[in-house]
C-alpha positions in Angstrom: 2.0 -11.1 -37.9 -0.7 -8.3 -37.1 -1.0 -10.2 -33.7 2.7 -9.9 -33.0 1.8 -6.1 -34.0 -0.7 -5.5 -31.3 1.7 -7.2 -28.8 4.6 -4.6 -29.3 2.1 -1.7 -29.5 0.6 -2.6 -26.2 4.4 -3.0 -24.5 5.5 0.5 -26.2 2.3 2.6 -24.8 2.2 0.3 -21.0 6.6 0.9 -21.2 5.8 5.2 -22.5 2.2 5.8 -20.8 2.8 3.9 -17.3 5.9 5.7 -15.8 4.2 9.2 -17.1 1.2 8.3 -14.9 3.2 8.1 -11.7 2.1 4.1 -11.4 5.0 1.5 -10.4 5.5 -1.9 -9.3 8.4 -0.5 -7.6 8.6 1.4 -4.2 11.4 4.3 -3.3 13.1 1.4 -1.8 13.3 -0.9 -4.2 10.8 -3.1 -2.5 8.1 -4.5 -5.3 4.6 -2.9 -3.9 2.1 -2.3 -6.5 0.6 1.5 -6.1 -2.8 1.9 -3.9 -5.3 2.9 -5.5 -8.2 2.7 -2.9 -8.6 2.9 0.6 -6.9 1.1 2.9 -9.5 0.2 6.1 -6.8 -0.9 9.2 -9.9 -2.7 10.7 -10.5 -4.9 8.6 -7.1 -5.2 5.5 -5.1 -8.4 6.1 -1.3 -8.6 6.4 -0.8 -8.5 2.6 -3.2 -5.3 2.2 -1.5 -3.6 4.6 2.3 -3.8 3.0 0.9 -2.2 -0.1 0.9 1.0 2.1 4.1 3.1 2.2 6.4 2.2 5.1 4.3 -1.0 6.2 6.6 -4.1 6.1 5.5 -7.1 6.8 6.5 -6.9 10.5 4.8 -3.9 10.6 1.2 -5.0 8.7 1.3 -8.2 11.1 1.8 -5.6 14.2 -1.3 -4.1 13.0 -2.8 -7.3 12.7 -2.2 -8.0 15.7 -3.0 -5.1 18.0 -6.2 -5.3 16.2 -6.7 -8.4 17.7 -5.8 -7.6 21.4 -7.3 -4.1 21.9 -10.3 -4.4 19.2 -10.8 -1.9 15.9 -8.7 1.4 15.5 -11.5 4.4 16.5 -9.1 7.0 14.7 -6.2 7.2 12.3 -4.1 8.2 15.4 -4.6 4.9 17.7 -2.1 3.3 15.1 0.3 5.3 16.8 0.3 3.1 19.7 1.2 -0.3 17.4 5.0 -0.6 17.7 6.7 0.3 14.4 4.3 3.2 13.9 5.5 7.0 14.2 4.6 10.4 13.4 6.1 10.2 9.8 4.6 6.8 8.7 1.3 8.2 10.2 1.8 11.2 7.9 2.4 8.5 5.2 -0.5 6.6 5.2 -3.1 9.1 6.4 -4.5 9.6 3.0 -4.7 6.1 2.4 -6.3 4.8 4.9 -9.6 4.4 6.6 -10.8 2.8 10.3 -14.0 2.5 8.8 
């Protein structure tokens, strides 16, 4: 019983405490994308580390992948301008969350 206890305290404070903090498993979209928490280096994140940033599909992260692989590591935030599904806004986006380190 006391076990059963702990179990409906925990899914009270995660179901009160979690949406307060600003942290969801859901994205504006509707799309399931767990919130980033760290860095995000485009020289180095595979496919699936790249769709946890906002506005990166999985066309897009694989586009990333890829251009990557042709023309070598991003020098600057900007170069990722010149990967095909990138723009000014999802720059703006993901320029806190990401690194070319």
């Amino acid at each position: 019983m006391k076990t059963l206890v702990n179990w409906l305290v925990l899914v009270v404070c995660l179901v009160v405490f979690l949406p307060a903090t600003g942290l969801s498993a859901q994205g504006a979209k509707g799309e399931n994308k767990i919130a980033v928490a760290s860095v995000v280096s485009v020289n180095n994140a595979t496919v699936e580390q790249l769709k946890v940033l906002p506005g990166i599909g999985d066309v897009t992260a694989r586009s990333i992948v890829e251009y990557r692989k042709v023309h070598g590591p991003f020098a600057q935030a900007e170069d990722l301008l010149q990967v095909k599904g990138i723009g000014p806004q999802t720059l703006e986006k993901i320029r806190g969350q990401i690194s070319v380190n």
